[in-house]
C-alpha positions as CSV (number, residue, x, y, z in Angstrom):
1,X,89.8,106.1,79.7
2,X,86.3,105.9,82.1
3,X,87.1,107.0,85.3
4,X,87.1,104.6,88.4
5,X,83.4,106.2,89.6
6,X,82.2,104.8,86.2
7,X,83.4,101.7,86.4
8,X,82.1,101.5,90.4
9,X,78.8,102.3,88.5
10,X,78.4,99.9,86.0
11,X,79.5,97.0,88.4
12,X,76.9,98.7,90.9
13,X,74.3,98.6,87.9
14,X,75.0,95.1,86.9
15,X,74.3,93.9,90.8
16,X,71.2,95.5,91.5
17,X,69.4,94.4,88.2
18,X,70.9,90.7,88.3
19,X,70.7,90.7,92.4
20,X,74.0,88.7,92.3
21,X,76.8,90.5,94.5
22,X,79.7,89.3,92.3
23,X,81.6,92.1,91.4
24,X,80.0,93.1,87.6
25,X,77.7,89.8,88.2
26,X,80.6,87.4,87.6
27,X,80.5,88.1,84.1
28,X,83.9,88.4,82.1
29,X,84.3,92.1,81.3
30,X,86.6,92.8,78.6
31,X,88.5,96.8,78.8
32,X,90.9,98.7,76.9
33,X,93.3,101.5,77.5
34,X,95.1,102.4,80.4
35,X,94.0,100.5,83.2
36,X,96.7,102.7,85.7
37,X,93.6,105.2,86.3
38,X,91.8,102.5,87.8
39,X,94.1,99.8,88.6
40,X,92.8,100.1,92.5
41,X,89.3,99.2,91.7
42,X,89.9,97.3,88.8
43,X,93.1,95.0,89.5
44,X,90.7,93.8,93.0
45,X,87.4,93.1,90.6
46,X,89.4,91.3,88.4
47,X,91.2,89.4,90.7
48,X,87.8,88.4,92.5
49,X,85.8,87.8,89.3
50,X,88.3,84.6,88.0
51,X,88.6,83.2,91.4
52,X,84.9,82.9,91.4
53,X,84.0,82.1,87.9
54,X,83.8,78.6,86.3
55,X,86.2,80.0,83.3
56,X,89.1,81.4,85.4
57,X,91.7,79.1,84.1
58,X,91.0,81.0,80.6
59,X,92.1,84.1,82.6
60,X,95.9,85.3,81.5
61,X,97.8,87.9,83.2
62,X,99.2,89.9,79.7
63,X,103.1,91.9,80.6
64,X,103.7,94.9,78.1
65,X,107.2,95.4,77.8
66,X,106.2,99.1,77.0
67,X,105.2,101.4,79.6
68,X,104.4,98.6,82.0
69,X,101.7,98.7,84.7
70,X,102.3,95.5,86.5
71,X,100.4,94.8,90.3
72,X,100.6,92.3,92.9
73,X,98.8,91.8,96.3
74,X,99.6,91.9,99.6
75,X,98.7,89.1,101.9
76,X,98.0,91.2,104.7
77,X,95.8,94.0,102.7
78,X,93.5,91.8,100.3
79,X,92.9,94.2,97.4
80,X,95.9,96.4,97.5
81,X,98.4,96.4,94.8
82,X,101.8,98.2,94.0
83,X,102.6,99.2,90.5
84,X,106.0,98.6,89.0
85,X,108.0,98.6,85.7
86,X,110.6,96.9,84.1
87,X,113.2,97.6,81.7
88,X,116.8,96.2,80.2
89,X,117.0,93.0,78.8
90,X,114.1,90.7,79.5
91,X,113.8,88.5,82.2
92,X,114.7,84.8,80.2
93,X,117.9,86.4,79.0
94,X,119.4,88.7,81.9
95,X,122.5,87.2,84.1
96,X,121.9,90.2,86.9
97,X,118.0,91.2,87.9
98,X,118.2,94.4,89.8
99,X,115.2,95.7,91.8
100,X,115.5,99.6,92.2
101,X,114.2,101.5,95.3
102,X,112.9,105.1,94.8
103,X,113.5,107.6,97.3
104,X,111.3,110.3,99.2
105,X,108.7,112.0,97.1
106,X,109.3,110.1,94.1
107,X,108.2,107.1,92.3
108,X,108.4,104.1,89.6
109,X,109.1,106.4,87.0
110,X,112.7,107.6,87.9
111,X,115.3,107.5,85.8
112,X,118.9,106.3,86.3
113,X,121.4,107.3,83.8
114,X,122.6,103.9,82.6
115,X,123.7,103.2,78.9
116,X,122.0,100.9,76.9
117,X,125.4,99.6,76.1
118,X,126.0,98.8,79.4
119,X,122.9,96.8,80.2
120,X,123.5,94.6,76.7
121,X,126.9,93.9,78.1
122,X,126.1,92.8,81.5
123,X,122.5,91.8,80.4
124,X,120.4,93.6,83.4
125,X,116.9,93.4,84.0
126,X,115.4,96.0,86.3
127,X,112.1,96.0,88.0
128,X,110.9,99.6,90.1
129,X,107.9,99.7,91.9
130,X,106.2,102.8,93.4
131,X,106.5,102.4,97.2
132,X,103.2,101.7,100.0
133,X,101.3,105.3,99.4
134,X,103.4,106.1,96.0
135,X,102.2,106.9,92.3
136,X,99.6,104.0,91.3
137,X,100.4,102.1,94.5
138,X,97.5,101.6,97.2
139,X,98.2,103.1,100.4
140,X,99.2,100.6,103.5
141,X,97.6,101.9,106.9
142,X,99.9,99.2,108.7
143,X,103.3,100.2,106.5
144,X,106.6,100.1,108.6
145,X,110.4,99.3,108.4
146,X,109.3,95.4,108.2
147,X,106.4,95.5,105.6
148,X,108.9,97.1,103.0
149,X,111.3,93.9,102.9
150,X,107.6,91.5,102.4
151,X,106.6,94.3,99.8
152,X,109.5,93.9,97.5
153,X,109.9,90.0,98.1
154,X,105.7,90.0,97.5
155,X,106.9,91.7,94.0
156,X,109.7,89.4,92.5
157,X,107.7,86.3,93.3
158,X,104.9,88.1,91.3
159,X,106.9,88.8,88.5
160,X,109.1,85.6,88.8
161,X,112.2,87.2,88.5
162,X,113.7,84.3,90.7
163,X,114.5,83.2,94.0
164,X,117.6,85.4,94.5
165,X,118.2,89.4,92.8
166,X,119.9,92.6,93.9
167,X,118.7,95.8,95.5
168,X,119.5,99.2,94.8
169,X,118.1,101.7,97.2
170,X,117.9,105.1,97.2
171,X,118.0,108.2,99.7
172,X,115.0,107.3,101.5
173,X,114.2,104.0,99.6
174,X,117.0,102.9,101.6
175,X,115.0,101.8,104.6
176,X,113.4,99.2,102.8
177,X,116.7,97.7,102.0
178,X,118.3,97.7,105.2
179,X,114.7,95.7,106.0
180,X,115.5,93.5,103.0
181,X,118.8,92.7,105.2
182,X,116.7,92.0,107.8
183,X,114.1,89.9,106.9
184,X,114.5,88.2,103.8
185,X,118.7,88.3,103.5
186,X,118.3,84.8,101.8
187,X,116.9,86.3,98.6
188,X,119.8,89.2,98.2
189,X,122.7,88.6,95.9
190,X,123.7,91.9,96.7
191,X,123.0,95.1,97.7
192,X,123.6,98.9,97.2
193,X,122.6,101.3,99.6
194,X,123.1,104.8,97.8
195,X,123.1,107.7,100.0
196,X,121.3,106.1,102.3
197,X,118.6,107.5,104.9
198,X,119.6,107.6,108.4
199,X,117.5,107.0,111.7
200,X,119.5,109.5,114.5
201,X,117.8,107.0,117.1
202,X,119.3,103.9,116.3
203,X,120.7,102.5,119.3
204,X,124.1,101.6,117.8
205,X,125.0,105.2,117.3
206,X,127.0,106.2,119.9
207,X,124.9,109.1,121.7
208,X,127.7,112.2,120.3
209,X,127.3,111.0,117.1
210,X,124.2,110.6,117.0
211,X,123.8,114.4,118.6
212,X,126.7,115.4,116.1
213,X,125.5,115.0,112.9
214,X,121.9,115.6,114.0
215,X,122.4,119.4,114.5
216,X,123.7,119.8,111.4
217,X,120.8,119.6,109.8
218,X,118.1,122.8,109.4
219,X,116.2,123.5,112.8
220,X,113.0,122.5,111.2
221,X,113.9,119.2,109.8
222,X,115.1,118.5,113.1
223,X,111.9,119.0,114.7
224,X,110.2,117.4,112.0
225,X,112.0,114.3,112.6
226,X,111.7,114.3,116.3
227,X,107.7,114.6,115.6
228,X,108.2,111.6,113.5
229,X,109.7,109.5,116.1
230,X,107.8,110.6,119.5
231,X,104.3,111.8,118.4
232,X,103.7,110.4,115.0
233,X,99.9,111.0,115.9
234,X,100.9,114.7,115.8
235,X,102.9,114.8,112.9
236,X,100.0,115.6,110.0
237,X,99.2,118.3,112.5
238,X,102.9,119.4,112.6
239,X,103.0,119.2,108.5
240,X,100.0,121.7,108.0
241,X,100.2,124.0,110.9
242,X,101.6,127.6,109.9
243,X,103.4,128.8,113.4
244,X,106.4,127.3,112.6
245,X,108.0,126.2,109.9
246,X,108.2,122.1,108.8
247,X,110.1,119.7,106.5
248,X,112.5,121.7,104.3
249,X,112.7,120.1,101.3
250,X,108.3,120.2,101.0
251,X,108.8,124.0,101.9
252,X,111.5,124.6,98.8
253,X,114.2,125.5,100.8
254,X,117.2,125.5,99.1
255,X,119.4,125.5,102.7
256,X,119.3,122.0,102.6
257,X,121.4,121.8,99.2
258,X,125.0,121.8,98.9
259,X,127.1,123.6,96.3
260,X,127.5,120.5,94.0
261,X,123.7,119.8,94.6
262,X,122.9,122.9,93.8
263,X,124.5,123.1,90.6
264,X,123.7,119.8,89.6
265,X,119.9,121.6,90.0
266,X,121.2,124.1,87.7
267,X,122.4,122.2,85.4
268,X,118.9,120.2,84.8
269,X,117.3,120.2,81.6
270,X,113.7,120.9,81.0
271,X,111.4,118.6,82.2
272,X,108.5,118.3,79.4
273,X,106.4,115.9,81.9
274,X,105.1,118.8,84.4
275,X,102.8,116.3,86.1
276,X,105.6,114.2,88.0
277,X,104.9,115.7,91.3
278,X,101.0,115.0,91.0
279,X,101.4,111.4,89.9
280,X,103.9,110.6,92.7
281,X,101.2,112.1,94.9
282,X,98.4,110.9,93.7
283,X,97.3,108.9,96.8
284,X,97.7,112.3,98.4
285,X,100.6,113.7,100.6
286,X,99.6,111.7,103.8
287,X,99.5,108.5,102.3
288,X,102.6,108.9,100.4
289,X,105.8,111.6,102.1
290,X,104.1,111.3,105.8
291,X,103.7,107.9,106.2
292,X,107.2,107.3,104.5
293,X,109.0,109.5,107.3
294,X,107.0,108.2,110.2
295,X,107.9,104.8,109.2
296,X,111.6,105.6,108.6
297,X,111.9,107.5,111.7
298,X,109.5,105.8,114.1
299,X,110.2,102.8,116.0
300,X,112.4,100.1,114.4
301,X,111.7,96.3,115.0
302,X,115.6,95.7,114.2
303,X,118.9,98.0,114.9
304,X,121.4,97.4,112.0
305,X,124.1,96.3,114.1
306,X,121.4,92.9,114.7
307,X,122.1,91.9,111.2
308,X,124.1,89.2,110.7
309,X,125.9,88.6,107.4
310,X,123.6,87.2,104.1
311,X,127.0,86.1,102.6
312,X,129.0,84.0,105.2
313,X,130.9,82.7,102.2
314,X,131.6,85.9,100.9
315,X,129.9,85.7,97.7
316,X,127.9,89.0,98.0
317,X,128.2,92.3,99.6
318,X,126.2,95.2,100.9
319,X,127.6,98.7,99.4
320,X,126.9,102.6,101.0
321,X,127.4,105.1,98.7
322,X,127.9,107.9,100.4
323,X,128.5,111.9,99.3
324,X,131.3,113.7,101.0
325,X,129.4,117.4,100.8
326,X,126.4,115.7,101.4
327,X,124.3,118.0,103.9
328,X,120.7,116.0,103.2
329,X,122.5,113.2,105.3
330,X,126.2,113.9,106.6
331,X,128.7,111.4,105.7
332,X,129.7,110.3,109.4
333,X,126.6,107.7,110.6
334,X,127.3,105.5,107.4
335,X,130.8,105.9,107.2
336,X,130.6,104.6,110.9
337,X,128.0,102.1,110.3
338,X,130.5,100.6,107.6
339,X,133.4,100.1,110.4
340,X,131.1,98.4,112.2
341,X,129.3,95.8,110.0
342,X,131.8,93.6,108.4
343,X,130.1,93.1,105.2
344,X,129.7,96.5,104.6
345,X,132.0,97.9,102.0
346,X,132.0,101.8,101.7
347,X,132.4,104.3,99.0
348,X,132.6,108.1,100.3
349,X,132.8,110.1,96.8
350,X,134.4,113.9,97.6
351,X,133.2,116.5,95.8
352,X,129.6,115.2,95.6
353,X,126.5,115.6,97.0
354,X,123.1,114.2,97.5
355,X,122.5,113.6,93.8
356,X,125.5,111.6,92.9
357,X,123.8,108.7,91.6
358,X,122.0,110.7,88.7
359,X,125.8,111.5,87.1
360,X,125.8,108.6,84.9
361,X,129.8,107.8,85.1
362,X,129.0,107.4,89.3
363,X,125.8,105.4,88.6
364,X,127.2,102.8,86.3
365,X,130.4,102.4,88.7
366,X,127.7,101.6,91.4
367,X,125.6,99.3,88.6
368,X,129.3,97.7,88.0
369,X,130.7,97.3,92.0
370,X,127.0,95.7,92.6
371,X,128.0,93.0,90.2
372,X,131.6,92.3,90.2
């Protein structure tokens, strides 16, 4: 596959011989291969070329079912995409369409341990998508708590998975869904919030709490966070700087693991694909993991106690899943959140840590409360 400089180059080329400053000179340009190398430059060429030539209603977006590299634009970045993938049944036949939300330093490509039998029974389409700064999406210098919710309802509309779906978000991905809540609660038939980030600075925590559960985490996250929140401006600064010590989890500390954690680590197999870390990355570490934690821990637009219930006539539900030993975010802020908001319903699973959703009998019982 060219790389995106060669591309740039030949649509440079085309210009300067043809003077015409349509990207490639208007022309129809036909490629094959892997357009996820180039999606950036390409997806906004494309896009640009059939809205200016005389033959764009020839133009047909084609889906592959098969290692999918689907895009779709944000109204308030013209020329950014976010990549995404499907998989389960298709969309004309599935009864549930779930959209899956990956969490901190990860992407798209995540895998959930659900059976094939079970999506056949239920008929489930899912649709992922690689987060603002993730994998093969474009960075967003304006990404917040509130752009998340327009990202993912930007998504279904692009892929037409229908006017209503359900959310399944993850660690960190969680944000986004609490925004969902928020700002577009008239799309959700549901969602699952699996052990969900926290913000220590929402105002509905009552301050001991809130001071509570905070200090159990390691002295350097906590710091981390606080840079996060009070001098984002600072906080590339604070993530390279060698005086003291930063986020845990980029350092390899295994102090933020607990025991079942730590032996579900153990008990991972191999992973052939050594180049996960780079592709989640790709956009580069800023764009992706420090953007993501100043915008989960910065200022929020919303507190979650403002939400008011999507489902009034109780035909949908909002689920935390919640680890008992987890130590990446202690149990007591979303068990209290759930005594609070009324269409909250909470599972707290003992004996299980940050990684419970990747044992497959706990993931399909969340797949299966999500839908009953």
């Amino acid at each position: 596959m060219a790389k995106r400089q060669t591309m740039e180059a030949v649509d440079r080329t085309m210009q300067d011989i043809t003077g015409e400053k349509l990207p490639f000179n208007g022309k129809k340009i036909i490629m094959e291969c892997d357009f996820r190398q180039t999606s950036s430059s390409v997806s906004s060429c494309y896009m640009i070329t059939c809205y200016f030539s005389p033959m764009k209603i020839s133009a047909l977006p084609v889906s592959l079912h098969l290692n999918l590299c689907s895009t779709f634009f944000r109204n308030d970045c013209k020329g950014s995409n976010c990549s995404g993938g499907e998989c389960g049944v298709s969309k004309d036949r599935a009864k549930y369409k779930i959209i899956v939300i990956h969490g901190f330093d990860s992407s798209k490509d995540m895998k959930l341990p659900i059976s094939q039998e079970l999506i056949e029974e239920l008929q489930i389409y899912f649709l992922s998508f690689d987060r603002a700064g993730y994998g093969e999406s474009d960075p967003h210098p304006k990404r917040s708590v509130k752009s998340e919710a327009f990202d993912v309802q930007e998504l279904a509309d692009k892929l037409q998975i229908g006017s209503k779906f359900y959310i399944i978000g993850l660690s960190m991905g969680a944000y986004a869904v609490w925004s969902c809540l928020r700002y577009i609660p008239h799309r959700l038939s549901g969602v699952s919030l699996v052990v969900p980030f926290v913000d220590y600075w929402w105002p509905c925590l009552p301050s001991d709490l809130a001071k509570e559960v905070f200090e159990l985490l390691l002295v350097q996250d906590r710091w981390t966070f606080r840079v996060a929140h009070y001098a984002p401006w600072l906080f590339h600064w604070w993530m390279n700087q060698k005086l003291f010590p930063s986020l845990s989890i980029m350092a390899g500390n295994m102090n933020i693991f607990c025991q079942p954690d730590l032996e579900f680590l153990k008990n991972l197999p191999p992973n052939p694909d050594d180049n996960t870390q780079e592709k989640t990355r790709q956009q580069g570490v800023y764009e992706s993991l420090y953007r993501d934690i100043m915008a989960g821990y910065g200022k929020w637009e919303f507190d979650p106690m403002d939400i008011t219930n999507p489902w009034p006539d109780n035909n949908g539900a909002a689920h935390i899943w919640q680890g008992f030993e987890d130590k990446i975010i202690p149990y007591k802020v979303n068990r209290f959140l759930s005594e609070k908001i009324p269409f909250i319903r909470y599972h707290e699973v003992k004996g299980k840590g940050h990684f419970l959703p990747f044992e497959s009998g706990i993931c399909e019982e969340i797949v299966r409360t999500l839908l009953a």
